[in-house]
C-alpha positions as CSV (number, residue, x, y, z in Angstrom):
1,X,137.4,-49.2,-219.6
2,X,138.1,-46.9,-223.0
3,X,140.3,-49.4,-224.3
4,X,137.8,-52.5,-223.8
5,X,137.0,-54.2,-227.2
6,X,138.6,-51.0,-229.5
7,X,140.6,-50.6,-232.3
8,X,144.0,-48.5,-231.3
9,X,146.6,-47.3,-233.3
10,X,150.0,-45.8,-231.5
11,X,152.7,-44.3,-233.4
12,X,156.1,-44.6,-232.6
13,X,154.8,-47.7,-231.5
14,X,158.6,-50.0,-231.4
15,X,160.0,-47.5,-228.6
16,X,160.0,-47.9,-225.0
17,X,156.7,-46.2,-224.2
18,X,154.9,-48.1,-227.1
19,X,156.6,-51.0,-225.9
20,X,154.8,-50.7,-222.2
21,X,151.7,-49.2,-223.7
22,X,151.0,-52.8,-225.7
23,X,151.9,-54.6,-222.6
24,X,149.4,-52.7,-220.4
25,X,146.8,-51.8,-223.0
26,X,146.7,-55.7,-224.0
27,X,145.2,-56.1,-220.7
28,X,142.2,-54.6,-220.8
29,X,140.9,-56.7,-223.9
30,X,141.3,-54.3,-227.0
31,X,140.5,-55.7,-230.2
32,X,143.7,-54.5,-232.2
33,X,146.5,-52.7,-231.4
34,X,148.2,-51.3,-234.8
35,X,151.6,-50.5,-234.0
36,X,152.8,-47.7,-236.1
37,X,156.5,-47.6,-236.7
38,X,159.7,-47.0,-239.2
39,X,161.7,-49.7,-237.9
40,X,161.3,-53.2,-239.5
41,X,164.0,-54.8,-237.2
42,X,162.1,-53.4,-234.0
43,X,158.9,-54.2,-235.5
44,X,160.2,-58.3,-235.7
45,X,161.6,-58.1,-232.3
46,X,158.3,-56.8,-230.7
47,X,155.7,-59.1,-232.6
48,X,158.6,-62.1,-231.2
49,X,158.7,-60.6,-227.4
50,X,154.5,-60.4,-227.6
51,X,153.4,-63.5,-229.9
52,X,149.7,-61.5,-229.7
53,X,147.8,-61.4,-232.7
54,X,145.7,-58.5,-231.4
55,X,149.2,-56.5,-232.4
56,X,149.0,-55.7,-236.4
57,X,152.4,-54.2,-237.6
58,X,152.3,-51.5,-239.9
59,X,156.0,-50.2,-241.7
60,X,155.2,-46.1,-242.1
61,X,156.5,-42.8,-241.3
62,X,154.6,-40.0,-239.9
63,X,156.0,-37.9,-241.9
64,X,154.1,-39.9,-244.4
65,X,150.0,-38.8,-244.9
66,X,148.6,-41.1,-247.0
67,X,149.6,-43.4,-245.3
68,X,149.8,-42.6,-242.2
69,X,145.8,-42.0,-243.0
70,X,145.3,-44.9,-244.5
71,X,146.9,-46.9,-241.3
72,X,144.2,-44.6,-238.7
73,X,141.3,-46.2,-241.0
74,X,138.9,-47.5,-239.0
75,X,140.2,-47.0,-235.7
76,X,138.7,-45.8,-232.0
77,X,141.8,-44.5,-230.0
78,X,145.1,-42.8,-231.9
79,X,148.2,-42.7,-229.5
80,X,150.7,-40.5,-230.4
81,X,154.2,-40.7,-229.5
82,X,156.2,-40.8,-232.4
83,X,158.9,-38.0,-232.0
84,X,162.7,-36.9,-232.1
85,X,163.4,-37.0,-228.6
86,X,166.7,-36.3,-227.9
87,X,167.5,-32.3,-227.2
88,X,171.0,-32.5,-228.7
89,X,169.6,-34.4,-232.2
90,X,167.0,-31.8,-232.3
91,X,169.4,-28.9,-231.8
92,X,171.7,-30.4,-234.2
93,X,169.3,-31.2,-236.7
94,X,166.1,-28.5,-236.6
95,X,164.6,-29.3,-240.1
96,X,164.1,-33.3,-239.4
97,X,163.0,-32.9,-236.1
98,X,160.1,-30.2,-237.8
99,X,159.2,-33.1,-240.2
100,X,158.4,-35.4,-237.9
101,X,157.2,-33.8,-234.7
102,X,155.5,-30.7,-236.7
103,X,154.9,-31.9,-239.8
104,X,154.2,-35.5,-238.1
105,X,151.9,-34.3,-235.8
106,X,149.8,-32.5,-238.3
107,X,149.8,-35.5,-240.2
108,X,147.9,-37.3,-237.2
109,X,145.4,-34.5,-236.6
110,X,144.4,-35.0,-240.7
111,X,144.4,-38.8,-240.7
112,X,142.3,-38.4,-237.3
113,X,140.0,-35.9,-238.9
114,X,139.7,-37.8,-241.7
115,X,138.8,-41.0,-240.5
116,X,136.8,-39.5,-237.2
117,X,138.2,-41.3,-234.6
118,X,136.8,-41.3,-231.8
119,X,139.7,-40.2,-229.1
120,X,143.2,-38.8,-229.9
121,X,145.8,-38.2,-227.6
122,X,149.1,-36.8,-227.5
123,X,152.2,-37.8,-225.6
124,X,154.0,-34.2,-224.9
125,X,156.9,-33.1,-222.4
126,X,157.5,-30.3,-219.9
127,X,160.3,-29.3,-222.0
128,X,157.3,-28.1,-224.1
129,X,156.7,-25.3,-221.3
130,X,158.1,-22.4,-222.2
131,X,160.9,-24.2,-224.3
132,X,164.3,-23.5,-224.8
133,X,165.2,-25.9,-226.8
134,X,163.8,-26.9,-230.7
135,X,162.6,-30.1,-229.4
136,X,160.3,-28.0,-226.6
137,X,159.5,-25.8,-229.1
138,X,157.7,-28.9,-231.3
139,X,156.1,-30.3,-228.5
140,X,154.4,-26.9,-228.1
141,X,153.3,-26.9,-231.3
142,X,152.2,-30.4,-231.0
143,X,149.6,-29.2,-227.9
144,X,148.7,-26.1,-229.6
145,X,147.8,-28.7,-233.0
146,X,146.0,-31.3,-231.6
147,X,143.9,-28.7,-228.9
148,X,142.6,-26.6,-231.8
149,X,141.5,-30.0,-233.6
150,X,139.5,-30.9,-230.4
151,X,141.8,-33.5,-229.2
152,X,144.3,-34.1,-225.9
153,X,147.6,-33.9,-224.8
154,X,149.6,-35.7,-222.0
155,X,152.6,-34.1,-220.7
156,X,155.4,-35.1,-217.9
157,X,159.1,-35.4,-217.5
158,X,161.8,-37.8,-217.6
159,X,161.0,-41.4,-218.2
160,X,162.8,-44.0,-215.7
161,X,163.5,-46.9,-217.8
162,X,163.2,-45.0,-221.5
163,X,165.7,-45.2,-224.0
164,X,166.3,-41.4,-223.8
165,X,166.9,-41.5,-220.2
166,X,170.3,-40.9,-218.5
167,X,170.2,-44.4,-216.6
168,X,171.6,-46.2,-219.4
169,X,174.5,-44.3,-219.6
170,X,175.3,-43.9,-216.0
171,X,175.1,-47.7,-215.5
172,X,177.8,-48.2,-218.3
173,X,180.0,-45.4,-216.8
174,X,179.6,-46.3,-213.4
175,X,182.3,-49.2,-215.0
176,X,184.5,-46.7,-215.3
177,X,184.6,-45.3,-212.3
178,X,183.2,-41.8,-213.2
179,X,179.9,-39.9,-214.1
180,X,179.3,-37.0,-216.1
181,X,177.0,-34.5,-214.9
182,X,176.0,-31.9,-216.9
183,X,175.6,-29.4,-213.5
184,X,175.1,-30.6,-209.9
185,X,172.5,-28.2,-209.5
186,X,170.3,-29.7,-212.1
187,X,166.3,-30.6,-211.3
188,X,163.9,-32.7,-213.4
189,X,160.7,-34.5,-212.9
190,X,160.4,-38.3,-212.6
191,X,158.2,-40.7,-213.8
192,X,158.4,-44.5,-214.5
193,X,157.5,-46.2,-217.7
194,X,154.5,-47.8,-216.1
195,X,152.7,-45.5,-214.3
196,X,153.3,-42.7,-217.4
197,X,151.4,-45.6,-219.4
198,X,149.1,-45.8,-216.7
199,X,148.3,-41.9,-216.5
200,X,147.9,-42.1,-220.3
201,X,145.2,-44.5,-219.9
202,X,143.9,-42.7,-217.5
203,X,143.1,-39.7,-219.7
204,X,141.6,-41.5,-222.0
205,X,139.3,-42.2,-220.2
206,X,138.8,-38.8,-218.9
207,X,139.2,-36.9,-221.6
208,X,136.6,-34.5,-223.5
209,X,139.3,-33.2,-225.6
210,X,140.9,-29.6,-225.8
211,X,143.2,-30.6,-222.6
212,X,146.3,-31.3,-221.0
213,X,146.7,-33.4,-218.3
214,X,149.3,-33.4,-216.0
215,X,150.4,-36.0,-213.4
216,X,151.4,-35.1,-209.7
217,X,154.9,-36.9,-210.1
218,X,158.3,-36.0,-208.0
219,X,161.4,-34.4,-208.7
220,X,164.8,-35.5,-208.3
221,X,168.3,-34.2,-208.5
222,X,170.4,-35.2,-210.9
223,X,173.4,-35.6,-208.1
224,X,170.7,-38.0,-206.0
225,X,170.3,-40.3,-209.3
226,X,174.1,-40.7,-209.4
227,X,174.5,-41.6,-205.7
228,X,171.5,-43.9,-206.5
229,X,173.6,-45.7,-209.4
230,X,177.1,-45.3,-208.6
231,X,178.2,-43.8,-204.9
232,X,181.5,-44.7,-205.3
233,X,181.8,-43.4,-208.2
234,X,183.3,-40.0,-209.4
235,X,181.7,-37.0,-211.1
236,X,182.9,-35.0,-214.0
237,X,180.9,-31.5,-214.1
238,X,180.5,-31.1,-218.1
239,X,178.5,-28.2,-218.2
240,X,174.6,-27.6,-219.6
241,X,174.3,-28.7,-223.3
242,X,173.3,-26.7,-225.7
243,X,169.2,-26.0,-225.3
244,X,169.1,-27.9,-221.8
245,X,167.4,-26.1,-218.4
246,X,168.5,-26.0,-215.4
247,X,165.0,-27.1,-213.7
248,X,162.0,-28.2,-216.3
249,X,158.3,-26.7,-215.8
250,X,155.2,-29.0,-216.1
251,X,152.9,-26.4,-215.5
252,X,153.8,-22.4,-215.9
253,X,152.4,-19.4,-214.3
254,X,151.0,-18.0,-217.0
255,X,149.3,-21.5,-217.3
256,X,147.8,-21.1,-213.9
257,X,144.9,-19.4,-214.6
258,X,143.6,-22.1,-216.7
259,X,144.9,-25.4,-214.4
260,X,142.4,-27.0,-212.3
261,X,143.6,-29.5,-209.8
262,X,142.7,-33.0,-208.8
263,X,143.9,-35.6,-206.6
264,X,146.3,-37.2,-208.7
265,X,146.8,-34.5,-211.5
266,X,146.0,-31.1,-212.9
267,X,143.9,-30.4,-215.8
268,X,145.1,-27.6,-218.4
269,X,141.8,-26.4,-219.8
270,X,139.4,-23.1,-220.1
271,X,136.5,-24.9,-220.4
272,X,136.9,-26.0,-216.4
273,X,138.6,-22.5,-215.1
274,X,141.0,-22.6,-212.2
275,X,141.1,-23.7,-208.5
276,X,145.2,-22.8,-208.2
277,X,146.3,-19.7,-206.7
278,X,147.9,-16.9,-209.9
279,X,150.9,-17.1,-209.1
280,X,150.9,-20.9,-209.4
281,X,153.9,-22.6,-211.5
282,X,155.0,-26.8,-211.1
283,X,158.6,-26.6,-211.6
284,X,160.9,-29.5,-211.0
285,X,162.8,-27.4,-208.5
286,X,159.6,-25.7,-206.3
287,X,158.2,-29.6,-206.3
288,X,156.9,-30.4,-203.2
289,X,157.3,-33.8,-203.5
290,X,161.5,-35.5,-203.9
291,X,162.7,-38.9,-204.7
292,X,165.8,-39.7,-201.7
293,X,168.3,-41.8,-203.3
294,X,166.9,-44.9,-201.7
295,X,163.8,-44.2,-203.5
296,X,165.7,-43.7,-207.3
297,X,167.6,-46.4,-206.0
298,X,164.3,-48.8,-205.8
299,X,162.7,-47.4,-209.5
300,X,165.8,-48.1,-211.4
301,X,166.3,-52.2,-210.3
């Protein structure tokens, strides 16, 4: 196993996915896990909830080279998922999320260089397919950075459990008696905490570097996720917020002739060619694979 006995530094490491990533990666017997974060108050609360002194703390900003560099010092594996994640912050505020998931993410592919570590790998998002949005469009840039510097990316959808995800707040207005959907229509891809840790892992271990990797996950319907949490509860049709889809695309058609696809995944890379037909896309809405509101209903307890 990749993570067996090595040094690993995440960033972003208080939020929910570096959260499950320490839980999951402590298993498999690393030898420190540097947790890479802004928040001091988070950063007490985790080392509290773990009591592991395999997990080294370390206050800093990605925004922040030097140190940021100085933190990747003598590591094996950099994780990174430090980002602006929410559409509307991004949208609302371009210029910070640039500094941190841009600027941030150059930062990691110099403190990588610099310190040549061994395996780097990027959390990305499908809303970094063909984006719409200014949080897409720095997720893009993200893949295109850390590709060119030899290194790997991750990308999937929505997060069951995450602290971005819509689950929270549907479970507080379901006390209300009514929902707000953005549009009934609405598609997105599906993926719990876990297994997105999981499939992480899983490319580090098969990575080479200069690819994506895609998990084979479900979709869902955004009306199917509200039956799930609240059936007796009403909706409220909002309307699409500003730089949101209507369906999200993992993988696009113009991607195809580059994807290569395994049993669990599909591999984004020209060094392995294609096996999908040209015309291929993985959109949330052509998904052969759906989550029934008994299912959702199961992944959110």
């Amino acid at each position: 196993m990749t993570l067996s006995n090595c040094k690993i530094l995440i960033t972003g490491g208080t939020g929910s996915f570096g959260n499950a990533f320490c839980q999951i990666a402590l298993q498999h017997n690393p030898a420190e896990i540097r947790v890479f974060s802004r928040g001091e108050l988070l950063q007490v609360e985790m080392s509290r909830k773990f009591d592991d002194s395999r997990l080294k703390f370390i206050i800093g900003d990605v925004r922040d080279r030097p140190r940021l560099t100085e933190s990747a010092r003598g590591v094996d594996i950099i994780v990174h998922a430090a980002a602006l994640k929410h559409v509307p912050v991004g949208e609302d505020n371009p210029s910070e999320a640039v500094k941190t998931n841009v600027v941030g993410s150059m930062n990691v592919v110099w403190a990588a260089t610099r310190n040549q570590v061994g395996k780097v790998i990027g959390i990305s998002s499908d809303k970094g397919v063909a984006p719409y949005n200014l949080y897409g469009a720095t997720k893009m840039v993200m893949e295109k950075l850390f590709l060119q510097a030899g290194f790997s990316c991750v990308r999937y959808g929505n997060v069951a459990g995450s602290r971005g995800s819509v689950i929270p707040l549907f479970m507080k207005q379901r006390e209300t008696g009514k929902l707000t959907i953005t549009h009934p229509d609405m598609t997105r891809f599906w993926i719990t905490l876990d297994a997105g840790v999981q499939f992480v892992i899983n490319s580090l271990d098969r990575m080479e570097g200069g690819e994506i990797f895609v998990p084979k996950i479900p979709s869902m319907r955004i009306t199917d996720l509200a039956e799930a949490i609240a059936p007796d509860a009403d909706w409220e049709i909002t309307g699409i917020r500003a730089g949101e889809k209507l369906h999200e695309v993992l993988i696009s058609e113009d991607e195809a002739r580059d994807t290569r696809a395994w049993v669990d995944h599909y591999l984004i890379s020209r060094r392995w060619g294609t096996n999908v037909p040209t015309d291929f896309s993985y959109s949330s809405d052509n998904n052969t694979d759906w989550l029934t509101v008994e299912q959702l209903r199961n992944m959110i307890k």
